[in-house]
C-alpha positions in Angstrom: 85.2 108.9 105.3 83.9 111.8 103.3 81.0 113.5 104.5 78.1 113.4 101.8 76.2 116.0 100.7 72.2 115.0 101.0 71.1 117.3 98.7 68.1 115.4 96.5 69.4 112.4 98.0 65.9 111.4 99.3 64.3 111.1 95.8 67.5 110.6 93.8 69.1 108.0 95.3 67.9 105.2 93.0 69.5 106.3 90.1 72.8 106.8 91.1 75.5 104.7 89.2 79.3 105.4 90.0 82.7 104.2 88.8 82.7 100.8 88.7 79.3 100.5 87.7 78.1 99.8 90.7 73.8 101.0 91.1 72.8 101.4 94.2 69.8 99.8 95.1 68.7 101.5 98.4 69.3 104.6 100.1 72.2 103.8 102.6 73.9 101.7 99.4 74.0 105.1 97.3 75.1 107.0 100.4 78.2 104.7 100.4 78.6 104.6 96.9 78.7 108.7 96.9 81.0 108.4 100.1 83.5 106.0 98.6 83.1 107.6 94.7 84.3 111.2 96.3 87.2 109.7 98.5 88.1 108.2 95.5 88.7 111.5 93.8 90.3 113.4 96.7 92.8 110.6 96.6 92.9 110.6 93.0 93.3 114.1 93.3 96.0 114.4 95.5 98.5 112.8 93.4 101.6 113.9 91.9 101.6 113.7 87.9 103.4 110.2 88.1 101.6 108.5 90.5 98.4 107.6 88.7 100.0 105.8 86.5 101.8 103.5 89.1 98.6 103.5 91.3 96.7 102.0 88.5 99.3 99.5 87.9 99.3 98.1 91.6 95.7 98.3 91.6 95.2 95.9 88.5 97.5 93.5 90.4 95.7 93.9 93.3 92.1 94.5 93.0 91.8 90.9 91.5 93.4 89.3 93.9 92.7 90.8 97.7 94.9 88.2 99.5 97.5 89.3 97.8 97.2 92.6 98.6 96.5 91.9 102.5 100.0 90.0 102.0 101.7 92.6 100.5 100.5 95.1 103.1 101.9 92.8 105.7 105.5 92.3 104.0 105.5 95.8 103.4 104.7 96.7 107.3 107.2 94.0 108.1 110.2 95.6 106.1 109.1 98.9 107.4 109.7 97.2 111.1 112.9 95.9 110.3 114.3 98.9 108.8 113.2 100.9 112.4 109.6 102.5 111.2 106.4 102.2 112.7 104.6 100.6 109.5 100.8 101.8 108.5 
């Protein structure tokens, strides 16, 4: 996880909204929130220019649904297996 910076965290923390409209309503909530809203953007970052667009279209399947996703993970670790890798 992302280490966050605690800069005015200690009398800021209760107005801190990010991405998905999520407000955090204690302190350790809007650490998280920070945590997760900058790993976000490093992964968001580190994509080529024609993976966003396929990252949000998995995600919109996905995000809705999370036991499909867990299944999909698991086929997907399954063909990895068969065809001789070690999966994620």
């Amino acid at each position: 996880m992302t280490t966050v910076p605690a800069i005015g965290m200690e009398s800021d923390w209760d107005q801190a909204t990010y991405g998905t409209e999520h407000t955090a309503t204690t302190q350790d909530a809007c650490i998280q929130a920070v945590s997760v809203h900058y790993d976000a953007h490093a992964l968001w970052d580190g994509l080529t220019l024609i993976e966003p667009d396929g990252l949000a279209s998995i995600l919109s399947h996905l995000l809705p649904a999370p036991d499909r996703g867990a299944e999909i993970l698991a086929l997907a670790r399954r063909h990895k297996s068969l065809k001789g890798g070690t999966g994620t």
